[in-house]
MDAnalysis code that builds the backbone (N, CA, C; Angstrom):
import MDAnalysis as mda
import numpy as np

u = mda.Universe.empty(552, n_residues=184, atom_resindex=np.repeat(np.arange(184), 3), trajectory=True)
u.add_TopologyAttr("name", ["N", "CA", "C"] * 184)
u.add_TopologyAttr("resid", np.arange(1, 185))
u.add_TopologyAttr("resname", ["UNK", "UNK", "UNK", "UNK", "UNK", "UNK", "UNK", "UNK", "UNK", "UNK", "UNK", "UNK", "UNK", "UNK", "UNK", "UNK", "UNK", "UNK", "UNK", "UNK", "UNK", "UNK", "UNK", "UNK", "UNK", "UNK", "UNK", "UNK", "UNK", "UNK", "UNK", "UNK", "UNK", "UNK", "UNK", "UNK", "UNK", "UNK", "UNK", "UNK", "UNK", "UNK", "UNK", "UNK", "UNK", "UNK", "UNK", "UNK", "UNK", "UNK", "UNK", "UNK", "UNK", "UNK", "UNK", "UNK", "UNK", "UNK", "UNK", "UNK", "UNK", "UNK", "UNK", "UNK", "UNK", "UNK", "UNK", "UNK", "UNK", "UNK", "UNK", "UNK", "UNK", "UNK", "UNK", "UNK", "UNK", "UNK", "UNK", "UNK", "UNK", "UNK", "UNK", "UNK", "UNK", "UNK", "UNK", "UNK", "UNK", "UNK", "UNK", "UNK", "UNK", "UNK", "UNK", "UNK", "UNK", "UNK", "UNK", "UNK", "UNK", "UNK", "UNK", "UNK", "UNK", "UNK", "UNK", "UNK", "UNK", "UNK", "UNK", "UNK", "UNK", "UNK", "UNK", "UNK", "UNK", "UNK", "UNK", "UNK", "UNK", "UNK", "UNK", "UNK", "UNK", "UNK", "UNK", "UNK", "UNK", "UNK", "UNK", "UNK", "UNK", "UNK", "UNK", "UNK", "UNK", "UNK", "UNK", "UNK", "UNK", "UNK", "UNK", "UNK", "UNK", "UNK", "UNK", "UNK", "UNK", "UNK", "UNK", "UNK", "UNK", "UNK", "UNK", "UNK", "UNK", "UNK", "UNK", "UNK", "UNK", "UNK", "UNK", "UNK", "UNK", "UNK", "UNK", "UNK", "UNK", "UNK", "UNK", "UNK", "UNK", "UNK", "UNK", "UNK", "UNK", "UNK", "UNK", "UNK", "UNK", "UNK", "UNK", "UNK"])
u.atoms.positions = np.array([
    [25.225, 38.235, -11.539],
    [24.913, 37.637, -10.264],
    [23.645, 36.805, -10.396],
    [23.521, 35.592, -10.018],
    [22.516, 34.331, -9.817],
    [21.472, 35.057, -9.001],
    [20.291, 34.540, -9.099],
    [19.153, 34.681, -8.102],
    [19.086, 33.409, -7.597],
    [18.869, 33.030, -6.478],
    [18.645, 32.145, -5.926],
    [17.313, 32.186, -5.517],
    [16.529, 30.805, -6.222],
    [14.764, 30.669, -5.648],
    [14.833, 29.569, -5.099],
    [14.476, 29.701, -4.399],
    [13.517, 28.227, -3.421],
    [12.915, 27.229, -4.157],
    [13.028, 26.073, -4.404],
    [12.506, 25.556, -4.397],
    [10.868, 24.684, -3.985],
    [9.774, 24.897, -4.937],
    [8.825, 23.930, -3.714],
    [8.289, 23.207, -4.285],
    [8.163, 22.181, -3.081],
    [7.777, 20.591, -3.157],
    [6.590, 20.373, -4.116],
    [6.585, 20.228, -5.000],
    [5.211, 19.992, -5.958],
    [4.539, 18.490, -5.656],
    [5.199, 17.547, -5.401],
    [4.828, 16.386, -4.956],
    [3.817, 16.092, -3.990],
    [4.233, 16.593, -2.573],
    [3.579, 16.991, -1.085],
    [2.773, 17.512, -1.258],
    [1.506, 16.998, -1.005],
    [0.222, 18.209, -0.168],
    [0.133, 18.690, 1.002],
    [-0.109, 19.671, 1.732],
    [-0.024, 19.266, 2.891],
    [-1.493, 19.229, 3.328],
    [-1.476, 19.011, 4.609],
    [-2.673, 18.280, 5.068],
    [-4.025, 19.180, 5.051],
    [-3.307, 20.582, 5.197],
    [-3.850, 22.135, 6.124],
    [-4.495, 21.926, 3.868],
    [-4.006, 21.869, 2.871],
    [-4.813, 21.816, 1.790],
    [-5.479, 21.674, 1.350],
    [-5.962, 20.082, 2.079],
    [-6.471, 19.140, 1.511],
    [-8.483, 19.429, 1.160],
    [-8.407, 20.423, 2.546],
    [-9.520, 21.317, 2.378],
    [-9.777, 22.643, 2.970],
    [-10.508, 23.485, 2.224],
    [-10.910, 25.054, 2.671],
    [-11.193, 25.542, 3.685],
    [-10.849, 26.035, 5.037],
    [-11.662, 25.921, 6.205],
    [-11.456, 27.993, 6.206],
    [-12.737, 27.996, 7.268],
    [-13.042, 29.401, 7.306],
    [-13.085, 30.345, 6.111],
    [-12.274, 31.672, 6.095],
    [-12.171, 32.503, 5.154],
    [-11.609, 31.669, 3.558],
    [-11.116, 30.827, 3.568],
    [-10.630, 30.627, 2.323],
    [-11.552, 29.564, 1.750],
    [-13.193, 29.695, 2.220],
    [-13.701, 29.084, 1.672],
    [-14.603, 30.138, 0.441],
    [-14.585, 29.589, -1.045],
    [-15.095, 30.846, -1.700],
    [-16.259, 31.147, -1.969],
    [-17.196, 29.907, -1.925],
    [-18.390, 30.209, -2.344],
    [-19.261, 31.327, -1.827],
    [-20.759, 31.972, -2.397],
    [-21.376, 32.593, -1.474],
    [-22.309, 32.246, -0.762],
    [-22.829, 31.324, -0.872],
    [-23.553, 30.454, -0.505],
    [-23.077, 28.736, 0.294],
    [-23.394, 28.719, 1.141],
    [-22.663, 26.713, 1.317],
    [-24.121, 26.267, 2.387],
    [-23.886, 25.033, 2.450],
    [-24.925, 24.261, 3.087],
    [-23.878, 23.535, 4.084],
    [-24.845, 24.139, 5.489],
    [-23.901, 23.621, 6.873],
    [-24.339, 22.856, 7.326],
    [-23.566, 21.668, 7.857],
    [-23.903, 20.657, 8.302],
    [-23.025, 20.307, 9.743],
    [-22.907, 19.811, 10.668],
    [-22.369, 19.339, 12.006],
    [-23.078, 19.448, 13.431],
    [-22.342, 18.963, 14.496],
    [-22.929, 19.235, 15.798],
    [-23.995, 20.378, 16.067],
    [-24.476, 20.567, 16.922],
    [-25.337, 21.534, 17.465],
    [-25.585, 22.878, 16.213],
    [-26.125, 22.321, 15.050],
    [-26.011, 23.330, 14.456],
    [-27.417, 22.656, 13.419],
    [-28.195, 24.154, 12.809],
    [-29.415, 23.684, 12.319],
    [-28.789, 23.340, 10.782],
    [-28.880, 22.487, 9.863],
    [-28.828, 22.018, 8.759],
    [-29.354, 23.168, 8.105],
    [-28.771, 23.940, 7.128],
    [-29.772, 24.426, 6.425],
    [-28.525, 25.610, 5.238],
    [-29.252, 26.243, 4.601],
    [-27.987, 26.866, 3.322],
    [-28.273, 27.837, 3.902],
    [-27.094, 28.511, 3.850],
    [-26.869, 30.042, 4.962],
    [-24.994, 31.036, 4.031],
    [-25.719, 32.143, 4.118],
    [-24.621, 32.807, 3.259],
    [-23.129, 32.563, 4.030],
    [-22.505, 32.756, 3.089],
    [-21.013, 32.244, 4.088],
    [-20.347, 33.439, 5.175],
    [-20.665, 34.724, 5.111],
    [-20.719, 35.699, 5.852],
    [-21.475, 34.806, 7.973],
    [-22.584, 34.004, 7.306],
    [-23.582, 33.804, 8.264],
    [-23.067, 32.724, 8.622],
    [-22.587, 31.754, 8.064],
    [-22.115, 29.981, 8.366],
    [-20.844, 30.555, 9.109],
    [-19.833, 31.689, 8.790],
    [-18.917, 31.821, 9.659],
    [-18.922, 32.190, 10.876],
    [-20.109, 33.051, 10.953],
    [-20.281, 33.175, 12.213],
    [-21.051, 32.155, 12.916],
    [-21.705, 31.174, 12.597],
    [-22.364, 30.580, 13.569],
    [-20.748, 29.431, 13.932],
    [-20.134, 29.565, 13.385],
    [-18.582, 28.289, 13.275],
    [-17.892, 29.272, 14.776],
    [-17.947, 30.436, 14.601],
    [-17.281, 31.382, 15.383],
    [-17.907, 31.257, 16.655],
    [-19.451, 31.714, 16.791],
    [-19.613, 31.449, 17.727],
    [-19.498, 30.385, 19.215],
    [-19.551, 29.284, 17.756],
    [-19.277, 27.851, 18.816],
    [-17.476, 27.821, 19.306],
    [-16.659, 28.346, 18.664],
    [-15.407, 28.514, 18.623],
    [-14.430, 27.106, 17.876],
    [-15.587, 27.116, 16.549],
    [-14.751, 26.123, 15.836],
    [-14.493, 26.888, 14.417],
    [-14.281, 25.509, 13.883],
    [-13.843, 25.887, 12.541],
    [-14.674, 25.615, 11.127],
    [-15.229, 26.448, 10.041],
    [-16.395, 26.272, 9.146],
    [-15.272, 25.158, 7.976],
    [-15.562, 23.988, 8.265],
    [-14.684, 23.127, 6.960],
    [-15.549, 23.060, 6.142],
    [-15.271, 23.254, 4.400],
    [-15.735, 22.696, 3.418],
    [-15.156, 21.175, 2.883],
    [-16.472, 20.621, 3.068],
    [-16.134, 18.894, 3.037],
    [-16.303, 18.395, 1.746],
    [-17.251, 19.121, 0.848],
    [-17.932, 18.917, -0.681],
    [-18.109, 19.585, -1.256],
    [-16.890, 20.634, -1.718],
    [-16.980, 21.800, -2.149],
    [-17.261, 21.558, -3.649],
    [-17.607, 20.572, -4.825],
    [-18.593, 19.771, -5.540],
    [-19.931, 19.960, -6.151],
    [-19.807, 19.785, -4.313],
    [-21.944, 20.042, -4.410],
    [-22.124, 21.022, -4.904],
    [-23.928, 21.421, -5.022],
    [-24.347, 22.742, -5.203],
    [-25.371, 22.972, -4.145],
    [-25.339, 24.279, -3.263],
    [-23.941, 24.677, -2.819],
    [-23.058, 24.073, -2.225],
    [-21.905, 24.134, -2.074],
    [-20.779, 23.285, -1.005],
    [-21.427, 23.200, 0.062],
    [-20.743, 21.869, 0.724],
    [-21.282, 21.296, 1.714],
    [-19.641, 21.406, 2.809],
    [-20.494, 22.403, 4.026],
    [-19.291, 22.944, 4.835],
    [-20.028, 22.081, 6.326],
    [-19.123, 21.711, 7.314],
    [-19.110, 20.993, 8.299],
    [-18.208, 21.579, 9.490],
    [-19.178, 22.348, 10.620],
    [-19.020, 23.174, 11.961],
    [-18.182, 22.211, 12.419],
    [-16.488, 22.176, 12.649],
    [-15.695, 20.834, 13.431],
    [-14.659, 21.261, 13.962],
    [-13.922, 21.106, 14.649],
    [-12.277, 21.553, 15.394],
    [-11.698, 21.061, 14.244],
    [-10.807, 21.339, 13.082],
    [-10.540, 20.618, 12.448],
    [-9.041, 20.396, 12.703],
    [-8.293, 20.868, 13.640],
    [-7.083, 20.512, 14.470],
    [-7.556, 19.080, 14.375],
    [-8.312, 18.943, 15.609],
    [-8.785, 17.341, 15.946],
    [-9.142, 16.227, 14.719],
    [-9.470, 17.222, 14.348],
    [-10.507, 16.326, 12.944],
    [-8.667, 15.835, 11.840],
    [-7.720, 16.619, 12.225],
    [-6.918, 16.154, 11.133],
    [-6.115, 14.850, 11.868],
    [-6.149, 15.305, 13.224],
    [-5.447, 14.246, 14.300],
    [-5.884, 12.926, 14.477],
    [-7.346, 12.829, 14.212],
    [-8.322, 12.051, 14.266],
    [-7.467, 10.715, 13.072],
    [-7.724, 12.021, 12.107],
    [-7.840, 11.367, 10.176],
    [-6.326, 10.594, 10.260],
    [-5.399, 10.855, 10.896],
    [-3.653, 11.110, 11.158],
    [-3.917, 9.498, 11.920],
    [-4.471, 9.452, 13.252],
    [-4.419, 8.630, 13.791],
    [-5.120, 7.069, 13.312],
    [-6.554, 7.532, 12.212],
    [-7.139, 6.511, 11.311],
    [-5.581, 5.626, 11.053],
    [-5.364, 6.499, 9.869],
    [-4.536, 6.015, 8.842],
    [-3.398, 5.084, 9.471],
    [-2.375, 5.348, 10.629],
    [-1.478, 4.885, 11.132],
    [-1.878, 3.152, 11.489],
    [-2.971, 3.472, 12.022],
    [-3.717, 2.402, 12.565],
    [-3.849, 1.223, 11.542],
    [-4.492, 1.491, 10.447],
    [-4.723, 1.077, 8.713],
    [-3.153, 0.452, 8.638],
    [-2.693, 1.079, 8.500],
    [-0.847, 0.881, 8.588],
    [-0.776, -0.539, 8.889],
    [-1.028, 0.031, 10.407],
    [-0.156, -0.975, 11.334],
    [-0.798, -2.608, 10.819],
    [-1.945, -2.301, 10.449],
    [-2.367, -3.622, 10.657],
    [-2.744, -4.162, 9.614],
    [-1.880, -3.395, 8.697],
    [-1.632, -4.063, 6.611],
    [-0.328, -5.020, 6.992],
    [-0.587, -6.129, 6.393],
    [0.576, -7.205, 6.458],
    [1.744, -7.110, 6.086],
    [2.781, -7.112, 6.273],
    [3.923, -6.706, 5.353],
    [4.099, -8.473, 4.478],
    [4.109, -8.638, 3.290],
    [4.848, -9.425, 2.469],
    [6.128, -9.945, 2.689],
    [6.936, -11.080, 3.238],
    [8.150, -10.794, 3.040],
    [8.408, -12.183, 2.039],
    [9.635, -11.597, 0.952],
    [9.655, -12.908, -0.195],
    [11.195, -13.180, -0.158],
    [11.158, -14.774, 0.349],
    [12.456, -15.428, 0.610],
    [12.781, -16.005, -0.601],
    [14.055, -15.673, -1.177],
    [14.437, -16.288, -2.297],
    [15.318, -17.813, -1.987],
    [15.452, -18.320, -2.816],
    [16.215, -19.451, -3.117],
    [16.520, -19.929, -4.713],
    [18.153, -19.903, -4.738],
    [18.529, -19.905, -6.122],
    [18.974, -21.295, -6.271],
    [18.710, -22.418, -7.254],
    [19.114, -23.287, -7.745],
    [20.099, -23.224, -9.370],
    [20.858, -23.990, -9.866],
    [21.636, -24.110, -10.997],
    [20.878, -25.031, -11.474],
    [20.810, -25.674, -12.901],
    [20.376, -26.368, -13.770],
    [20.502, -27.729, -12.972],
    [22.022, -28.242, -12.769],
    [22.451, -29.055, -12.777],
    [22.542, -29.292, -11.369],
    [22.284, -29.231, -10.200],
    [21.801, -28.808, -8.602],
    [21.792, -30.454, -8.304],
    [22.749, -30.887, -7.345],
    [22.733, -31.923, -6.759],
    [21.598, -32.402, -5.594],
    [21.845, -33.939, -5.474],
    [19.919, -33.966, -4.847],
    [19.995, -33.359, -3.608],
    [21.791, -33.795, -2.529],
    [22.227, -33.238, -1.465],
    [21.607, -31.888, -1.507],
    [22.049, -31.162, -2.497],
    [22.175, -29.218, -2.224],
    [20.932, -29.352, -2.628],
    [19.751, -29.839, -3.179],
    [18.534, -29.672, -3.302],
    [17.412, -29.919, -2.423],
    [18.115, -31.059, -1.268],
    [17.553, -31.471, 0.103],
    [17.711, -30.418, 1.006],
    [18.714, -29.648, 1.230],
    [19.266, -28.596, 2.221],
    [18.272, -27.744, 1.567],
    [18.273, -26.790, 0.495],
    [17.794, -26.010, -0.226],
    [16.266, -25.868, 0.295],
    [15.786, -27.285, 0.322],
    [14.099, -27.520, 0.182],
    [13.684, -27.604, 2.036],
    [14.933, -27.891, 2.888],
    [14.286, -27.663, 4.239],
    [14.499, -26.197, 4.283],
    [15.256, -25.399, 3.701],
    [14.820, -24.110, 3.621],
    [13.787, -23.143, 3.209],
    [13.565, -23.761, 2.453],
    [12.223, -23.609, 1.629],
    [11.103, -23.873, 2.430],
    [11.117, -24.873, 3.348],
    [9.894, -25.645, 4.441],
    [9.710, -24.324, 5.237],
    [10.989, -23.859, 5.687],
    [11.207, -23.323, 6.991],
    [10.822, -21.945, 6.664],
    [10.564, -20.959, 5.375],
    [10.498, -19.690, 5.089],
    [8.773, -19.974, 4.915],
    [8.281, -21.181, 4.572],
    [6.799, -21.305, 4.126],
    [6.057, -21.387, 5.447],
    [6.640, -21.991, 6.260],
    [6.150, -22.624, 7.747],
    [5.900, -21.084, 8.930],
    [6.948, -20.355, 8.604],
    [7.100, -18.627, 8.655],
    [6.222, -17.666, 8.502],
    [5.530, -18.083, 7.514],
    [4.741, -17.096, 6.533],
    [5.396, -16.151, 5.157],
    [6.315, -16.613, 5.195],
    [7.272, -15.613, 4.008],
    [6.452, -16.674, 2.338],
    [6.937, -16.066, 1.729],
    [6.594, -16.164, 0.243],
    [7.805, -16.589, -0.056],
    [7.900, -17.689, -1.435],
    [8.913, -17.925, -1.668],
    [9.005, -18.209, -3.189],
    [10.755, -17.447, -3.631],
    [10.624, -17.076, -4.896],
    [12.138, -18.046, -5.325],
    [11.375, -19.568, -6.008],
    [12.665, -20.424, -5.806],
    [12.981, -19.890, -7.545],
    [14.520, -19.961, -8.043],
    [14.714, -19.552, -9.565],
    [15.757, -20.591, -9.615],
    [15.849, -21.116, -11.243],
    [16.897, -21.460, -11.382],
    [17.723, -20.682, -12.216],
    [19.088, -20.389, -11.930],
    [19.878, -19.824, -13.115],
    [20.449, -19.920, -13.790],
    [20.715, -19.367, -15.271],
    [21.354, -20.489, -16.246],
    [22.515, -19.684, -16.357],
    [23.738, -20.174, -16.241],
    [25.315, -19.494, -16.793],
    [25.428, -19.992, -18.007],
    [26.147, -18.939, -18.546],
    [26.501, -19.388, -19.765],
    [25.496, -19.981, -21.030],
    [26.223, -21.261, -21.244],
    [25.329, -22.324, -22.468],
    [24.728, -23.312, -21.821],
    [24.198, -22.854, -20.421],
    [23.898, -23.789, -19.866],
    [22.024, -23.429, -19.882],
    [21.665, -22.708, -20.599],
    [20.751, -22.450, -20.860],
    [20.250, -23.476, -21.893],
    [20.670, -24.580, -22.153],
    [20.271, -25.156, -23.386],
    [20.141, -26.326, -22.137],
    [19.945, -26.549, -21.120],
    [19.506, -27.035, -19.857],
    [17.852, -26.705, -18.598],
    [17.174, -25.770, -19.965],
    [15.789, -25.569, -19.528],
    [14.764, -26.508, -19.134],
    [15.032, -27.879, -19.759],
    [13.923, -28.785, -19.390],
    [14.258, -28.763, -18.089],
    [15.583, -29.314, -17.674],
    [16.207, -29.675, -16.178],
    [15.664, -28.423, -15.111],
    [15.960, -27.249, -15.668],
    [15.735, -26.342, -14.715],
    [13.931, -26.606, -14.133],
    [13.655, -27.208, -15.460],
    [11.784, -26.355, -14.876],
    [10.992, -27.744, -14.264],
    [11.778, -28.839, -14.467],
    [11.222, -30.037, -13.624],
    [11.878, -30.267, -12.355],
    [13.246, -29.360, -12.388],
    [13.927, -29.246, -10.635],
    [12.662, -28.299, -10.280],
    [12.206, -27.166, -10.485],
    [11.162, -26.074, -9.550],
    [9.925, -27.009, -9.605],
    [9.565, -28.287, -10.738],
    [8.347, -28.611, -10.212],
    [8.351, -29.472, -9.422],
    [9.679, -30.359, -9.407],
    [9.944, -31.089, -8.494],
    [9.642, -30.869, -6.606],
    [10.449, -29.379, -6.853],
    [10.064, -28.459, -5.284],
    [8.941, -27.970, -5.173],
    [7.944, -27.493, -6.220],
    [6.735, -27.059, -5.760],
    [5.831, -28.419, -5.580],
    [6.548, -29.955, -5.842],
    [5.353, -30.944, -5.498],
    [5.632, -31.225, -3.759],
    [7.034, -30.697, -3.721],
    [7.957, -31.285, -2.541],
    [7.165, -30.971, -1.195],
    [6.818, -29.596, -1.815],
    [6.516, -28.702, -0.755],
    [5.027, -27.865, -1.250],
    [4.032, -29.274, -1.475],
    [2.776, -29.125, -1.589],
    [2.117, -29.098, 0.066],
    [2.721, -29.692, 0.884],
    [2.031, -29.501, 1.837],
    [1.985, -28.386, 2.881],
    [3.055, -27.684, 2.051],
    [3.475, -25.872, 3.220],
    [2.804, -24.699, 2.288],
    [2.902, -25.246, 1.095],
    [2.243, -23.654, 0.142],
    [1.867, -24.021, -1.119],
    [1.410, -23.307, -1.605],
    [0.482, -23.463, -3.173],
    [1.170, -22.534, -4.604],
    [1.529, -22.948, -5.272],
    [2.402, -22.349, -6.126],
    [1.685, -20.762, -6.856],
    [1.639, -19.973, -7.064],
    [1.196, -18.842, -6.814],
    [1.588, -18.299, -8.593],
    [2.793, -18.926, -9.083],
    [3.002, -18.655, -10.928],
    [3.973, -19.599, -10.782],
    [3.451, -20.793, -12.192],
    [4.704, -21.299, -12.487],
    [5.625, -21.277, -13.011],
    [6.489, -22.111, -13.128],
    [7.668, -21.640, -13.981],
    [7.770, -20.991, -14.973],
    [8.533, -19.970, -15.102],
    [8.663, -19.071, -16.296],
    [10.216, -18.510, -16.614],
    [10.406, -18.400, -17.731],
    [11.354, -18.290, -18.316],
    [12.018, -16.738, -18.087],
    [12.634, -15.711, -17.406],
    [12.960, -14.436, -17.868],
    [14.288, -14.415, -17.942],
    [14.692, -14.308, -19.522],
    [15.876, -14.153, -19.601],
    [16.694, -15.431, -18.866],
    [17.916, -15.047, -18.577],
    [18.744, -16.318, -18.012],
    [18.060, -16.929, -16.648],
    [17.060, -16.743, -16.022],
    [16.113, -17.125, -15.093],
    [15.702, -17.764, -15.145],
    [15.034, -18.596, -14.723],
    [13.284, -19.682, -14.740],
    [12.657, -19.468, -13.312],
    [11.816, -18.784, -13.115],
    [11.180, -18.453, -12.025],
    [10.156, -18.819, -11.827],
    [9.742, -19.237, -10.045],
    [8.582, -19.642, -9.938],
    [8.156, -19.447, -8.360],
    [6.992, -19.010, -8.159],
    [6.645, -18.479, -6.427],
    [5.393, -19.852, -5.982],
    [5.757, -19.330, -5.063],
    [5.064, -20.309, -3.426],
    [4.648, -19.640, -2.767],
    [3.325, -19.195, -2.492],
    [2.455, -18.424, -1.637],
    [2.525, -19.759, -0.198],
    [2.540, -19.575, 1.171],
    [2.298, -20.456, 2.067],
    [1.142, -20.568, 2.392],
    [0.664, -21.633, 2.670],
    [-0.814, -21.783, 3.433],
    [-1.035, -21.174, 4.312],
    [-2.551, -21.099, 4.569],
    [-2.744, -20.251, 5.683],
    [-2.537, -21.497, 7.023],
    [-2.372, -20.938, 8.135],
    [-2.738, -22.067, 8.839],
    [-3.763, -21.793, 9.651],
    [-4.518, -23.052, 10.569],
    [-5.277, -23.021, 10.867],
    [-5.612, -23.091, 12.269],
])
């Protein structure tokens, strides 16, 4: 007969980890620091109770130092606080978005005109743009063509964005990006 164990998440920290609060702090000694409370190194028997009295919680913030450095705080709040930082940070990191556009070696000027008001219209946006040409076959022996069609479009469309890497070769590829201007 199998035993069946649980599995656990080794990846995940959780938050309640990240630091020691109250009894599971080990030192014997720590140096307290927070609100209404005198600064000073106090046995941890003594730092818990002055945490108690106020009816908070004794966090170790620099458990490092010598002695650890513990901080009198609600640390409910204090994680809600840290929870609500971060989201915020989030929200207001840019997201990247990168519009591709694929050309062939041999790319007519028509399908290269359509192609390039697309190209206007993803730069004008704010998107990034990742124009490639691709080579089928033996048509790879068609590299000059490919890499003066992308410089052709990155002169095209000098006035929406700034070429960011030029053309480069990977494998059956030739790739090359367009960061957009900022505007003003």
């Amino acid at each position: 007969m199998a035993i069946r164990r649980r599995k656990q998440s080794r990846g995940r920290v959780k938050k309640e980890d990240q630091h020691r609060i109250n009894s599971k702090i080990r030192a014997e000694k720590v140096r307290v620091v927070g609100d209404n409370v005198d600064v000073g190194i106090y046995p941890i028997k003594q730092a818990l109770n002055i945490a108690d009295e106020q009816g908070l919680d004794l966090v170790e913030i620099s458990p490092k130092a010598d002695p650890p450095v513990c901080k009198v705080m609600d640390y409910k709040k204090f994680l809600y606080e840290q929870k609500k930082r971060e989201k915020a940070l989030k929200a207001k990191a840019s997201k990247v978005v990168v519009k591709e556009i694929r050309f062939g070696p041999q790319t007519d000027d028509h399908d290269y005109e359509f192609k390039k008001k697309h190209a206007e219209k993803f730069l004008k946006d704010g998107a990034k743009l990742k124009a490639f040409v691709f080579f089928k076959g033996r048509s790879i022996v068609f590299k000059e063509q490919g890499q003066i069609l992308l410089l052709r479009l990155a002169q095209d469309l000098e006035d929406y964005g700034k070429v960011e890497q030029m053309p480069k070769l990977e494998g059956k590829r030739m790739t090359m990006f367009i960061a957009p201007k900022k505007s003003k």
